[in-house]
C-alpha positions in Angstrom: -68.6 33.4 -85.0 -70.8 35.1 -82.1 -72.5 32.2 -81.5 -68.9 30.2 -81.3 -67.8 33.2 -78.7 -71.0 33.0 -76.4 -70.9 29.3 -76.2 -67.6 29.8 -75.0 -68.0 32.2 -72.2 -70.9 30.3 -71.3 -68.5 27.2 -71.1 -66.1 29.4 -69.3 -68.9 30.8 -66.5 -69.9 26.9 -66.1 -66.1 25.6 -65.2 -65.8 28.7 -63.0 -68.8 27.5 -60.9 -67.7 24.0 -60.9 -64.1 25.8 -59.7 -66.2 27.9 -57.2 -68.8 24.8 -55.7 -65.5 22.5 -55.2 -63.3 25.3 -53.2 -66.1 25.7 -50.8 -66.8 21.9 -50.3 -62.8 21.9 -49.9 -62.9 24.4 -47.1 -64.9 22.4 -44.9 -63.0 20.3 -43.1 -59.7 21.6 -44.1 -57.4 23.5 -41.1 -57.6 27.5 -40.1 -56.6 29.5 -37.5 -58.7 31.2 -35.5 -57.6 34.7 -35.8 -58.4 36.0 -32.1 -57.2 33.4 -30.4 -54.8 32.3 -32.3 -55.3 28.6 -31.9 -55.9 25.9 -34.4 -59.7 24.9 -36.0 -61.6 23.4 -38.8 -63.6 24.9 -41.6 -66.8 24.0 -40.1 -70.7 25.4 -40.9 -71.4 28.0 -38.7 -74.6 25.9 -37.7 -72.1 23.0 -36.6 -69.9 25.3 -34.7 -71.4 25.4 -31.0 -68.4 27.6 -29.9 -68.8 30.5 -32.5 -72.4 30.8 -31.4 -71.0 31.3 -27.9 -68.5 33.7 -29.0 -71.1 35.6 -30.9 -73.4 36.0 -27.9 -70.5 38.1 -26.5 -69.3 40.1 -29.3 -67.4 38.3 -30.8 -66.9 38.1 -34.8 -65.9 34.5 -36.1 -63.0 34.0 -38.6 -64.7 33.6 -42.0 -63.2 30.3 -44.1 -66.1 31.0 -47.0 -69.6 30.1 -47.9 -71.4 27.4 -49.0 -74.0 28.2 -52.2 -72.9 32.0 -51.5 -75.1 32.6 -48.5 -74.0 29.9 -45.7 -70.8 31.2 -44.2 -67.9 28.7 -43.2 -66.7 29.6 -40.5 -63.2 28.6 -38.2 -64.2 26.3 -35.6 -61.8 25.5 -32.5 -60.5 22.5 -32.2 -62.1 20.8 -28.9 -62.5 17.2 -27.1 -65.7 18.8 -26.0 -66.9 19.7 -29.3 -69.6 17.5 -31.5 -70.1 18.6 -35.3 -72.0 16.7 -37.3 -68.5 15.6 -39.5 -68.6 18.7 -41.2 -71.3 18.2 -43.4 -72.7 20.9 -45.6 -76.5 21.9 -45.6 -79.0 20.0 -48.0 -81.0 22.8 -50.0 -84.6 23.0 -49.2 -86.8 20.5 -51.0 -89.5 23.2 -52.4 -92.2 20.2 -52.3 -92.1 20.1 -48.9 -94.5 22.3 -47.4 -95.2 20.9 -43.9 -95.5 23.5 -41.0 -92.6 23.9 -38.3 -93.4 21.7 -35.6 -92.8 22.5 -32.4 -89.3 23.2 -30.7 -87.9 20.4 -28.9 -87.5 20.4 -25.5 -84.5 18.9 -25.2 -82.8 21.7 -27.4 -80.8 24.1 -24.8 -79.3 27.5 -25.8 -75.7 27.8 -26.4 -74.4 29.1 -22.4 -72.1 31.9 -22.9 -70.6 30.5 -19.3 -69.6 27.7 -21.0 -65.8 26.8 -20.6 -64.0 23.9 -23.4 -60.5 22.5 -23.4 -58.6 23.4 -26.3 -56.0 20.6 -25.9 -56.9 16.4 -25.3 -56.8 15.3 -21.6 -53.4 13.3 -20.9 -55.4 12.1 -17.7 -59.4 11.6 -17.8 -59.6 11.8 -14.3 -58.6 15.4 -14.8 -62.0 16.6 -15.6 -64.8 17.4 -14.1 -67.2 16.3 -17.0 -70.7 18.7 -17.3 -74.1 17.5 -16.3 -76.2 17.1 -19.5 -80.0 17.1 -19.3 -81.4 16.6 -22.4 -84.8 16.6 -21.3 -84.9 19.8 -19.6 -87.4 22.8 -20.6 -85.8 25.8 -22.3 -85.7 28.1 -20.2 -84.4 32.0 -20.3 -81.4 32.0 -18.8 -81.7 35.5 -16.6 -77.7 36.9 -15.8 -77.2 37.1 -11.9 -75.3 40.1 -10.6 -71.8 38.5 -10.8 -72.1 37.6 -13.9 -74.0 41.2 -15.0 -71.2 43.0 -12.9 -68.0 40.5 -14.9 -69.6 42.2 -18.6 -69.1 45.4 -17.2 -65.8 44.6 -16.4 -64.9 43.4 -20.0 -65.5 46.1 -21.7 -61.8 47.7 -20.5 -60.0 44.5 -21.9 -61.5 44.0 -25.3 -61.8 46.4 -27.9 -63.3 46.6 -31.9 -61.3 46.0 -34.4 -61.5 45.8 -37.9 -60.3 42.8 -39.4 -59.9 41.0 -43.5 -61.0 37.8 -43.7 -59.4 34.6 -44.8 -60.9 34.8 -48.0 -60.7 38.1 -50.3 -64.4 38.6 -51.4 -65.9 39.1 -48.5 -66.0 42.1 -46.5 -64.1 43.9 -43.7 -65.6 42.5 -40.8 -65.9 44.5 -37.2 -64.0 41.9 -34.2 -64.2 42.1 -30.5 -60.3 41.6 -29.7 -58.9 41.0 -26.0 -56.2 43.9 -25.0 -53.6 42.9 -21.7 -50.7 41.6 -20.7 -51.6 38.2 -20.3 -48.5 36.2 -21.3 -50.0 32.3 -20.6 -48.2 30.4 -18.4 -45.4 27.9 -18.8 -45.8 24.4 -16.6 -44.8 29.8 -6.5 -43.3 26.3 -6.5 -42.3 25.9 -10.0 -43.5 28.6 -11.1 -42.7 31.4 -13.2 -42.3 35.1 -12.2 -45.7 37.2 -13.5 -45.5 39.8 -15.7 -46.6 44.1 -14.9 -50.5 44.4 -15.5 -50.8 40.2 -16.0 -53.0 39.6 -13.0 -54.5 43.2 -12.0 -56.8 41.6 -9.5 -54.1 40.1 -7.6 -54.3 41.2 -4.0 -51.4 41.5 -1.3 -53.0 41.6 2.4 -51.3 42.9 4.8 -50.9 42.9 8.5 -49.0 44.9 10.9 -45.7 43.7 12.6 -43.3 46.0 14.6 -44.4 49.0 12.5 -44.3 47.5 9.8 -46.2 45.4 7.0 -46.1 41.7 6.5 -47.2 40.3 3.6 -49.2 37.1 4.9 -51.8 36.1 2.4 -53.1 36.6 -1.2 -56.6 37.5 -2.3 -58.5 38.3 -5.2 -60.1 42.1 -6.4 -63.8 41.1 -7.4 -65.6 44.8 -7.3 -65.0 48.5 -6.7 -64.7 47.3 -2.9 -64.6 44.0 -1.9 -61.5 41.6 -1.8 -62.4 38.0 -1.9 -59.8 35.6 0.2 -59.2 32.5 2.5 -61.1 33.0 5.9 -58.3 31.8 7.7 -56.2 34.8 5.9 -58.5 36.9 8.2 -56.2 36.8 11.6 -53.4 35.4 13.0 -52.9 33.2 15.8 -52.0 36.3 18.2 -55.8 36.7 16.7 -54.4 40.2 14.6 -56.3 40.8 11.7 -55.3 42.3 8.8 -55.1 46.5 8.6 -54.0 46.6 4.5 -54.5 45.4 1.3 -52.4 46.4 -1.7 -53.6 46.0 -5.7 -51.9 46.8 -8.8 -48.4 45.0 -7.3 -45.8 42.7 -8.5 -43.0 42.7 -6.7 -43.2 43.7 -2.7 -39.2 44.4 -2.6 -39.3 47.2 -5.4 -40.8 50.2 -6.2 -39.5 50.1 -9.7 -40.9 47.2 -11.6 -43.5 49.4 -13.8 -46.2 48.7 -11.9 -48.7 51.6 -10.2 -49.4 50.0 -7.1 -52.1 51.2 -4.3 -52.7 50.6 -0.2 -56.3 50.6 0.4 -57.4 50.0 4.4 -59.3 47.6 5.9 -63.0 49.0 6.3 -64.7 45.4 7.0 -64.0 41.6 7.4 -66.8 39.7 6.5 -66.3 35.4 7.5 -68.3 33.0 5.8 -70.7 32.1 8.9 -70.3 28.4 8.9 -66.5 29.0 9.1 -65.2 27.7 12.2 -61.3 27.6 13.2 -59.3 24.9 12.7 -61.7 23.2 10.7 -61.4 23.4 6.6 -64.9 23.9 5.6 -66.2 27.3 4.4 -62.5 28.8 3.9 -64.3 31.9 2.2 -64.0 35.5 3.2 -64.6 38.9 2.2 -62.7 42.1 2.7 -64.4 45.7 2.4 -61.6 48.1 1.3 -62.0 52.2 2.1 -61.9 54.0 -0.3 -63.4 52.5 -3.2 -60.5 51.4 -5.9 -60.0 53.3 -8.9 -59.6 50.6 -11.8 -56.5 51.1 -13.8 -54.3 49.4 -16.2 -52.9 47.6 -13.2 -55.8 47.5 -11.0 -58.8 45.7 -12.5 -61.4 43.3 -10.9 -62.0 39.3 -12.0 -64.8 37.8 -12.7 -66.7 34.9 -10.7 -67.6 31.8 -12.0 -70.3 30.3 -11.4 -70.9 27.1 -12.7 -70.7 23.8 -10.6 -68.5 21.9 -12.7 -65.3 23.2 -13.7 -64.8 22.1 -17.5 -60.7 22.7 -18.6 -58.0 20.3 -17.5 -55.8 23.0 -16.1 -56.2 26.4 -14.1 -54.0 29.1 -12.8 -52.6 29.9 -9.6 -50.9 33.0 -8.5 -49.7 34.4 -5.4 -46.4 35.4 -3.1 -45.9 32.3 -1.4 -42.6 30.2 -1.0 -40.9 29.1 -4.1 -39.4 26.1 -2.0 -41.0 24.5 0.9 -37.3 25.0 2.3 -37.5 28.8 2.0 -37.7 30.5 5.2 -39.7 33.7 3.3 -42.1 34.0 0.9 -41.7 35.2 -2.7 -41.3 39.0 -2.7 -42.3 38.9 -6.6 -45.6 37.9 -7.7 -45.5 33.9 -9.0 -47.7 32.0 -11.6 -48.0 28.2 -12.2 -50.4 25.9 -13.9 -52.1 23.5 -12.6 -54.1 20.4 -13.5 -57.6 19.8 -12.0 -58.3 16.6 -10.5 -61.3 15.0 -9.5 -62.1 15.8 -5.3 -62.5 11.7 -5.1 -59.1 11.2 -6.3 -57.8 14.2 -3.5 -59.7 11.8 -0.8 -57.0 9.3 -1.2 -54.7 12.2 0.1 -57.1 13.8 2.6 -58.3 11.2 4.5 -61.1 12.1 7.6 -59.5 13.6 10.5 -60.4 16.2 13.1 -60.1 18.7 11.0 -61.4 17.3 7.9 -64.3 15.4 10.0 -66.7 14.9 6.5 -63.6 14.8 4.2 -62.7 16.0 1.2 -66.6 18.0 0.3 -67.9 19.2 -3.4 -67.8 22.6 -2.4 -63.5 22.1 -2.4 -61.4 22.0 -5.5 -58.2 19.1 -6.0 -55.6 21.1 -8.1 -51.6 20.4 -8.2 -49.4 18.2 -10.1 -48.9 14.1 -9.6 -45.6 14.4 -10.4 -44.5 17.2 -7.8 -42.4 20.5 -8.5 -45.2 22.8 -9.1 -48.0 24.2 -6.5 -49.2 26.8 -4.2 -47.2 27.1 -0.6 -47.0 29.0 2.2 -48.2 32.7 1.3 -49.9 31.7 -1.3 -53.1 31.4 0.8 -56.3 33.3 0.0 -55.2 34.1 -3.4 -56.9 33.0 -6.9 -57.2 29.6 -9.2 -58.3 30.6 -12.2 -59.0 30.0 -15.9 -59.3 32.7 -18.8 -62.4 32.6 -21.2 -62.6 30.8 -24.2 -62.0 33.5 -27.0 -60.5 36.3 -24.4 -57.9 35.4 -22.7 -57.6 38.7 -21.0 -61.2 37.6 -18.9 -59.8 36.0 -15.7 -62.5 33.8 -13.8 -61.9 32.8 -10.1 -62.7 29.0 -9.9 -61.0 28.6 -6.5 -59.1 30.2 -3.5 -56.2 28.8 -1.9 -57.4 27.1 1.0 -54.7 23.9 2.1 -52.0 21.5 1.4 -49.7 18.9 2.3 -46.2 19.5 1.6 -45.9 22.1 -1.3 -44.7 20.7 -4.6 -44.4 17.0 -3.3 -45.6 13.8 -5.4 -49.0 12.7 -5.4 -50.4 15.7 -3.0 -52.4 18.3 -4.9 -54.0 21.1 -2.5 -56.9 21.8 -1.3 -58.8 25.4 -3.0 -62.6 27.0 -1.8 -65.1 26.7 -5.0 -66.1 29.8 -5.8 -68.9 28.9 -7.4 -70.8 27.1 -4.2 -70.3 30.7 -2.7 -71.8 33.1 -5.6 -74.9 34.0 -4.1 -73.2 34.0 -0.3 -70.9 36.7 -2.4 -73.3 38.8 -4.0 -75.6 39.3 -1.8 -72.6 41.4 0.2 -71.1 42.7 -2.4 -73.4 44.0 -4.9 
């Protein structure tokens, strides 16, 4: 009889690890959701999940599917055109016979950039992207932060917080999450645009300039420090040659004083003009502003980050600004305005651009082509100077500037995307002013 019992739970403990082995060999490959950003993924080996390993460089705790042989976590990988798993196979165990030394690292193995920016959705348009440079036979080498992007950490740590979160299967533990905190709302496909929301865009900047005793809102621009504006240099006068006396943060609509916003004027302490800008020429369209005193970040009132890589990796981008919601419209938008964007490649904005006085090399790498084929949504009149920008993979709230409003054709019309400054060919132009 005991002998009948024990063979039994023995027989029972087996069938439970056959249970067991098969649920985790299920979970690869099967669908989750990603529980901070909400998006869809596969049950994926953490190994084979380039994208966690980003995420985890920056705090960020991965949604837990399961584990493999108790010890190799499966984790929820996003979904992403960029992405290249190894078909979600699990690990072989060790062979115990083997007992060659490592060999040496490979050189063309490159650490996981925490810079790194992937599409979550399929391109409709290939010509949309701006594909990344890979060197496979480059060196490691340490990848040392430059002040932009040492300065755009410090800035993150007001719009994420730690939470603590269950994962998707019961046994495990309580995990600790890094978890974005605004009021980023995502935007809907300014000129067909959508009204922004209070505390969506806290680096959005009004600039002012004074009229008759009194302020005109003529350009956008973008809070990047505790001083500094960036903007358009052709936002920096007028053609009576003015230049502008104030710039006001934290605002959404210029009409109102009631639209639960805490708004504040700073002055104008400096103008600083890229110095290969020259008027009425396109090139170099980049310029700082100094603001007196030094801004006090709030809810509202919060700085965006830079980015600095050459090639801009997501389909789509951002635009923001007060600009006219009609190329019709006699004034500009008194509320701030958001629309999306695609990103097209600058060869495909030379066919719009041709060579001309004022575009005497054409359409340059240091320029960005961003608007919509089809017409009815872009950045107008007004809208110049402020931001294009995308939002980190895994934190939404973490706003990078790719571009500033620069030039267009007719705003909104067919087949004439604008023109917008890259950012990134100016990052060490920028910091070596501002920090």
């Amino acid at each position: 009889m005991f002998f009948t019992m024990t063979r039994k739970r023995i027989l029972d403990c087996f069938i439970l690890l056959i249970i067991c082995c098969r649920s985790a060999f299920a979970q690869v490959g099967s669908s989750c959701q990603v529980k901070v950003t909400g998006v869809a993924g596969v049950c994926r080996i953490a190994s084979d999940c380039p994208v966690v390993q980003e995420q985890a460089q920056n705090g960020i705790s991965p949604t837990i599917c399961g584990f493999y042989q108790l010890t190799v976590p499966i984790v929820c990988c996003e979904t992403s055109p960029f992405a290249e798993p190894n078909d979600g196979l699990l690990p072989s165990r060790p062979d115990s016979s083997d007992h060659r030394r490592p060999g040496r690292p490979s050189t063309g193995h490159r650490e996981p950039n925490p810079n790194t920016f992937l599409s979550q959705e399929e391109p409709n348009n290939p010509d949309a992207f701006v594909y990344p440079d890979h060197h496979q036979n480059e060196p490691v080498v340490s990848q040392r932060l430059s002040k932009s992007e040492q300065k755009c950490q410090e800035y993150s740590k007001a719009i994420s917080g730690i939470v603590q979160a269950i994962p998707l299967v019961t046994h495990t533990e309580v995990v600790s999450v890094n978890v974005p905190k605004c009021d980023y709302n995502g935007v809907a496909l300014i000129v067909g645009g959508k009204p922004a929301s209070a505390g969506e865009f806290p680096f959005m900047a009004a600039i002012g300039f004074d009229s008759d005793n009194k302020v005109e809102w003529r350009c956008g621009g973008t809070l990047i420090s505790e001083e500094y504006v960036l903007t358009a240099a052709h936002c920096t006068f007028t053609h009576d040659r003015e230049s502008p006396t104030v710039v006001r943060l934290g605002e959404l609509d210029l009409s109102r004083e009631d639209e639960g916003t805490e708004y504040a004027d700073y002055s104008v302490k400096n103008i600083i003009v890229h110095h290969n800008y020259t008027y009425p020429r396109k090139y170099y369209d980049i310029a700082l502003i100094q603001l007196a005193p030094r801004v006090k970040f709030t809810k509202f009132i919060r700085p965006a980050c830079l980015y600095t890589k050459s090639q801009v990796e997501l389909p789509q981008a951002v635009a923001t600004g007060w600009g006219k919601t009609d190329y019709a419209a006699a004034e500009i938008s008194d509320k701030l305005m958001k629309v999306s964007l695609n990103i097209y490649s600058n060869s495909r904005c030379s066919q719009t651009y041709q060579v001309n006085k004022h575009l005497p090399q054409g359409i340059k790498s240091n320029m960005i082509c961003a608007g919509e084929l089809k017409g009815g949504m872009d950045t107008c009149q007004g809208d110049s100077g402020g931001p294009l920008l995308i939002t980190k993979k895994g934190n939404q709230c973490e706003f990078y500037v790719i571009g500033i409003t620069s030039f267009g054709k007719s705003c909104g019309q067919a087949n004439t995307p604008a023109i917008y400054t890259r950012v990134s060919s100016f990052v060490s132009w920028i910091e070596r002013i501002v920090w």
